[in-house]
BAFI-3210 file (N, C-alpha, C; in Angstrom, 3 decimals, decimal comma, padded with zeros to 6 digits):
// residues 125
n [1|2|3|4|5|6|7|8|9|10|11|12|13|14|15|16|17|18|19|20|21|22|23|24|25|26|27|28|29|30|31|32|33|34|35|36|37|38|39|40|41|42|43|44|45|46|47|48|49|50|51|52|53|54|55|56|57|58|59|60|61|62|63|64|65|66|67|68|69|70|71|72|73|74|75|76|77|78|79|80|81|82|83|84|85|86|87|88|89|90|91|92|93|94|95|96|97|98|99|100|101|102|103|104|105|106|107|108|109|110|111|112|113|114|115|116|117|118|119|120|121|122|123|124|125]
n.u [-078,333|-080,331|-082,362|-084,227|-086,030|-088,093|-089,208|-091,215|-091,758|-094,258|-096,693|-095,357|-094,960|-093,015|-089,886|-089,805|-088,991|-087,752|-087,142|-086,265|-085,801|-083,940|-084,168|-082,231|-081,364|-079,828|-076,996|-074,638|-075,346|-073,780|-071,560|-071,859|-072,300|-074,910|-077,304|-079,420|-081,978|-084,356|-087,471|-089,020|-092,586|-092,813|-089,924|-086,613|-084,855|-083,124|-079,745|-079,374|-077,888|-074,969|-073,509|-070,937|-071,623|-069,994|-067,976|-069,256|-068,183|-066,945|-069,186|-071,549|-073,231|-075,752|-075,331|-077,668|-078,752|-076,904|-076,074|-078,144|-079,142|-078,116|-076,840|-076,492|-076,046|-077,570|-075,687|-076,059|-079,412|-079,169|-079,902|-080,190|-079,856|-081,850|-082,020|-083,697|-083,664|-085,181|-087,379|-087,746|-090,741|-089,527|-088,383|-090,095|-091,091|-090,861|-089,006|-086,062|-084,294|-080,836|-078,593|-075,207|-072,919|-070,092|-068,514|-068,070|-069,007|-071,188|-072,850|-074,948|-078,304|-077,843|-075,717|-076,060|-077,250|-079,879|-082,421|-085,437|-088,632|-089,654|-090,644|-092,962|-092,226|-093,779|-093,406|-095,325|-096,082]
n.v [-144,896|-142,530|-140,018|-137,735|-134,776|-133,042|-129,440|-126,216|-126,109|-125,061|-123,254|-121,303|-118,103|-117,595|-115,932|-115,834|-116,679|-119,215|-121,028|-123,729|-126,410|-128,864|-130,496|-132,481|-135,963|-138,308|-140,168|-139,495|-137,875|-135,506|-135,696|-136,171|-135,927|-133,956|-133,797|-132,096|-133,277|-133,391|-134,424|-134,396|-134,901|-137,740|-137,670|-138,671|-138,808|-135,651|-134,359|-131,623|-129,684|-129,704|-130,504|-130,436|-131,060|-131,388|-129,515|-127,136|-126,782|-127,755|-126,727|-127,795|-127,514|-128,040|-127,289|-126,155|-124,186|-123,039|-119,850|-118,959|-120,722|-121,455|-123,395|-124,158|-124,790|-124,641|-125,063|-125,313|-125,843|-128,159|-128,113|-128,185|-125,959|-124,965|-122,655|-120,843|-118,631|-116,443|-118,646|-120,949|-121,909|-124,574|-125,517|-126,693|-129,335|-132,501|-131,602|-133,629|-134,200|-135,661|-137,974|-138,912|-141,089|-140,967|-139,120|-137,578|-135,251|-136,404|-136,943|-138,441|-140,277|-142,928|-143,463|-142,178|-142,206|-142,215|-140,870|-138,424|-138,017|-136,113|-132,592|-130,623|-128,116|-125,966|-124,126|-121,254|-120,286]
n.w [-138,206|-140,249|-140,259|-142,150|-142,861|-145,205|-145,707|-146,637|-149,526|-151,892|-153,730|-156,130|-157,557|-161,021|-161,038|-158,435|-155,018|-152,257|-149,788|-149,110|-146,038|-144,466|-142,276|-140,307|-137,855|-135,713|-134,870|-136,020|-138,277|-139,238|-140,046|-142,255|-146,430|-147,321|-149,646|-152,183|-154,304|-157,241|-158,712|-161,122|-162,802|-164,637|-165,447|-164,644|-161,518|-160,446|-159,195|-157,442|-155,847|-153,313|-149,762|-148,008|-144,220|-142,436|-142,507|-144,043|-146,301|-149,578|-151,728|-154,037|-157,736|-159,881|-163,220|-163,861|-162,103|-160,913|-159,757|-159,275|-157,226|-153,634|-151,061|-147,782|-144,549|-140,740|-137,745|-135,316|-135,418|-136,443|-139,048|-142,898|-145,694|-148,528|-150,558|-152,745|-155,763|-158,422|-159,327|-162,039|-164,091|-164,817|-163,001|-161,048|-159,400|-157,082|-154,473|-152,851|-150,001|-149,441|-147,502|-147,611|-147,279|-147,931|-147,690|-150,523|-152,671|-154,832|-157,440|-158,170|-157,667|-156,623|-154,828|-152,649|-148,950|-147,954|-147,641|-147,580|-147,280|-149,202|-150,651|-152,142|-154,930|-156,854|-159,673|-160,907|-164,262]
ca.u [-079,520|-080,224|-083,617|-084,564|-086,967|-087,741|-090,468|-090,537|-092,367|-095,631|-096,955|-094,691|-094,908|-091,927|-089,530|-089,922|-088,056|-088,536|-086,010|-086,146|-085,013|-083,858|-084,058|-081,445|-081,341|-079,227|-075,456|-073,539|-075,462|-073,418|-070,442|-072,283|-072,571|-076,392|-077,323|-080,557|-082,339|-085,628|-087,797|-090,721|-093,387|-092,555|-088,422|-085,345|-084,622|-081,492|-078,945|-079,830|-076,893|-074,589|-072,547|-070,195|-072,144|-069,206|-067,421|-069,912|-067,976|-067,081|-070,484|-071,610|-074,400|-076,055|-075,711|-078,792|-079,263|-076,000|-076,196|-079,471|-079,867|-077,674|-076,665|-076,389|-076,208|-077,071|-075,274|-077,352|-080,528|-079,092|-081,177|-079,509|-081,316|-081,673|-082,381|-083,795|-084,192|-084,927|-087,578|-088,735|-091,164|-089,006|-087,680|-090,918|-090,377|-090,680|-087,621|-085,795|-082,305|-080,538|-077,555|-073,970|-071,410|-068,652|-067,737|-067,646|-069,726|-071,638|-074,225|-075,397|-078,953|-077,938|-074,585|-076,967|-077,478|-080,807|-083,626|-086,149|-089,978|-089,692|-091,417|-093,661|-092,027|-094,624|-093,780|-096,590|-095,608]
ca.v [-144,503|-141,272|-139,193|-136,196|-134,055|-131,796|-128,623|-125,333|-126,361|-124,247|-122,700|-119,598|-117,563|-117,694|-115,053|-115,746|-117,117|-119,767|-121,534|-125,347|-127,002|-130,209|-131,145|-133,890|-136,637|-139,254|-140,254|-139,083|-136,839|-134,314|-136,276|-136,998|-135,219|-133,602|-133,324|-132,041|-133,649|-133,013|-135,140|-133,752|-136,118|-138,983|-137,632|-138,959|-137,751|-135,395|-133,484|-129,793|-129,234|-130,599|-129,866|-130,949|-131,303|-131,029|-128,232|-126,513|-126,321|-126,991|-127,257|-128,226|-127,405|-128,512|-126,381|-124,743|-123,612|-122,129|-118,175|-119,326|-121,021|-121,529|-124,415|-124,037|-125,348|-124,368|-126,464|-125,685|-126,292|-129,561|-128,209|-127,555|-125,268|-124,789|-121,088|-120,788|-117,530|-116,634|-119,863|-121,005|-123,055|-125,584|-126,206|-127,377|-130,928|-132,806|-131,898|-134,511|-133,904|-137,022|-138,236|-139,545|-141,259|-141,192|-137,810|-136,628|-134,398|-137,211|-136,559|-139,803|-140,529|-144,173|-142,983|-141,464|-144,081|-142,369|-140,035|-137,525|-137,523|-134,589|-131,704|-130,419|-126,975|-125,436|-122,932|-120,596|-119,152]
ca.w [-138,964|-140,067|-140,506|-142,992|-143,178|-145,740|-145,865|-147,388|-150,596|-152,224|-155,166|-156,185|-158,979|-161,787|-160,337|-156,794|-154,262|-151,659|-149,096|-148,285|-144,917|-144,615|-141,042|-139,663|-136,944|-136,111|-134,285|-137,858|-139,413|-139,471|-140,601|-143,702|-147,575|-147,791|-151,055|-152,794|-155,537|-157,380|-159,483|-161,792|-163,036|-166,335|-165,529|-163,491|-160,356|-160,999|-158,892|-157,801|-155,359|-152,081|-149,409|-146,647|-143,530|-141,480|-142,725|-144,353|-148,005|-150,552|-152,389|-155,323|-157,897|-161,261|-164,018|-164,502|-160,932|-160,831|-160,093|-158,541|-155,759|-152,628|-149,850|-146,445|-143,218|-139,452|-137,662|-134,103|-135,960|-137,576|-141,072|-144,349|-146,320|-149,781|-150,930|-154,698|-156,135|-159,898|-159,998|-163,605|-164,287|-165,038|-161,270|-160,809|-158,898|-155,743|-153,310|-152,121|-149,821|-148,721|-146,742|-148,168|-145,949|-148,759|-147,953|-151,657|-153,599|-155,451|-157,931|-158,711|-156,624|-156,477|-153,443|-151,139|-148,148|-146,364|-148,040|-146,717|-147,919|-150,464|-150,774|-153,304|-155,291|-158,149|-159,782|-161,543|-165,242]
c.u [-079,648|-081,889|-083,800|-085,852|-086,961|-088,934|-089,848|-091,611|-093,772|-095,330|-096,119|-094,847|-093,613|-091,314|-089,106|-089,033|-089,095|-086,964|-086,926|-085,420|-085,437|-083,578|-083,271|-081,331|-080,587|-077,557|-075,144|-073,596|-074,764|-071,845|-070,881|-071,868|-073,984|-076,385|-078,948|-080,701|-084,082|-085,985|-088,770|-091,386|-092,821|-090,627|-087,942|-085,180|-083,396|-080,933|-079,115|-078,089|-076,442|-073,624|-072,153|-070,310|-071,389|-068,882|-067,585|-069,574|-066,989|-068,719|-070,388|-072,970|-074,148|-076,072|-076,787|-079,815|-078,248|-076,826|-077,542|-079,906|-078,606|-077,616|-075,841|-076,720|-076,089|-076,934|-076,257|-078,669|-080,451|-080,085|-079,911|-080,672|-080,775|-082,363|-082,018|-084,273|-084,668|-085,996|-088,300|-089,543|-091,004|-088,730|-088,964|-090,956|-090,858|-089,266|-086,991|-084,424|-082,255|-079,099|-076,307|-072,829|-070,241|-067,912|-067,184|-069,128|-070,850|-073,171|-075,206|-076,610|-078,747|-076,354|-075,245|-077,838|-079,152|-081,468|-084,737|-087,248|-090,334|-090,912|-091,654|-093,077|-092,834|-094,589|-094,659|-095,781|-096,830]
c.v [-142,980|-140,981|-138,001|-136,172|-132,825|-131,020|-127,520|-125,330|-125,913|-124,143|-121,362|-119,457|-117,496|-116,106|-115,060|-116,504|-118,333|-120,679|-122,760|-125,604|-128,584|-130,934|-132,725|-134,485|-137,983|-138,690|-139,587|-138,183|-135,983|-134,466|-136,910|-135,635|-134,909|-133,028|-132,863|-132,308|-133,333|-133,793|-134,602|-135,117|-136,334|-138,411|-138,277|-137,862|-137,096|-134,225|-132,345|-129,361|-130,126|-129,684|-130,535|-130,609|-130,056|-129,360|-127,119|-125,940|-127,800|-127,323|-127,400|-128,132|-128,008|-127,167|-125,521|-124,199|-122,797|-120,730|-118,062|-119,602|-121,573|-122,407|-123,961|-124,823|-124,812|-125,711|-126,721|-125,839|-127,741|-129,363|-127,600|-126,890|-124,971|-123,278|-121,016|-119,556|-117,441|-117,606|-119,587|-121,993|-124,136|-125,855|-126,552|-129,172|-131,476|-132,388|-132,614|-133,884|-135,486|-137,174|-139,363|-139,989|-141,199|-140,133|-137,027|-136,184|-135,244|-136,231|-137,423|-140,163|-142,201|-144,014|-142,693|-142,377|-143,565|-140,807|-139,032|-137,856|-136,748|-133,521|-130,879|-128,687|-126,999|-124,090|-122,473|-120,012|-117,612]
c.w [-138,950|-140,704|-140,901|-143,305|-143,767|-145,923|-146,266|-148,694|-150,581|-153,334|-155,223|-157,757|-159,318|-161,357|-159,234|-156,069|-152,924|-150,623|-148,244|-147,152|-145,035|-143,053|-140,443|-138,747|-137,158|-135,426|-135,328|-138,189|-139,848|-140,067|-142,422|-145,129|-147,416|-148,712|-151,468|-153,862|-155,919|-158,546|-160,162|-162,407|-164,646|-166,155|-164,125|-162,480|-160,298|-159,488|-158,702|-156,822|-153,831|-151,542|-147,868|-145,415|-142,464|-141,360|-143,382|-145,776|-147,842|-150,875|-153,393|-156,120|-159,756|-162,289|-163,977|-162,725|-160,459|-160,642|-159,157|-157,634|-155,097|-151,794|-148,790|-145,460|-141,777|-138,583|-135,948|-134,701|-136,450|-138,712|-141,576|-145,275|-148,152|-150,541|-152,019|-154,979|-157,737|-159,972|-161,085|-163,147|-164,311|-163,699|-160,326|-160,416|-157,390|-155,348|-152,690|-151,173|-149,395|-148,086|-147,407|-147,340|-146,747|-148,608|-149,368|-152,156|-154,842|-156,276|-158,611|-157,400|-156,088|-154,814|-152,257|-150,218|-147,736|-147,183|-147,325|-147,318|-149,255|-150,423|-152,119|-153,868|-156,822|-158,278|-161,063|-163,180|-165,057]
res [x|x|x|x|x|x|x|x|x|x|x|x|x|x|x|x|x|x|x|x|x|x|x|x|x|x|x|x|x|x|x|x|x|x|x|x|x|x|x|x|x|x|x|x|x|x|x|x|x|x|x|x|x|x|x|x|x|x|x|x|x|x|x|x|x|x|x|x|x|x|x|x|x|x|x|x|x|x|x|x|x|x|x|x|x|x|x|x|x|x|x|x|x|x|x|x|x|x|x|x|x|x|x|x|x|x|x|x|x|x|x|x|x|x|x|x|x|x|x|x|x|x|x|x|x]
***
């Protein structure tokens, strides 16, 4: 079993910056894929970016966060963090990260065995 927690999430103005942690627990964790996803209200929950626990690459991101925002992991903290710079309006969403035992880069939320809470990101135009 594995346990995530994710915080970080506020109101920021369009522009601004803001860095998510995704707090991990659990025998595995660290043998897993952590991925971040984000849902906004009446849409699908889609893909923001991932990355290999273990070995701390390769990663992987969604188009339109490219150039943008960043994945990381300390591995004595057990958190992965997600560092968004640049935000629009649009990346307005709940935060989710979650946990992948397949060891690939998946971007499909239906792969991901074990979820976190999510946290609330609003950003201001």
């Amino acid at each position: 079993q594995v346990q995530l927690v994710e915080s970080g999430g506020r109101l920021v103005q369009a522009g601004g910056s803001l860095r998510l942690s995704c707090v991990g627990s659990g025998d595995t964790f660290r043998r897993y894929i952590i991925g971040w996803f984000r849902q906004a209200p009446g849409k699908e929950r889609e893909f923001v970016a991932a990355i290999h626990w273990s070995a701390g690459s390769p990663t992987r991101f969604t188009d339109s966060v490219k150039g943008r925002f960043t994945i990381s992991r300390d591995n004595t903290k057990n958190t992965v963090y997600l560092q968004m710079n640049s935000l629009k309006p649009e990346d307005t969403a709940v935060y989710y990260c979650a946990a992948d035992r397949t060891l690939a880069l998946h971007t499909t939320p239906s792969t991901y065995d074990y979820w976190g809470q999510g946290t609330q990101v609003t950003v201001s135009s």
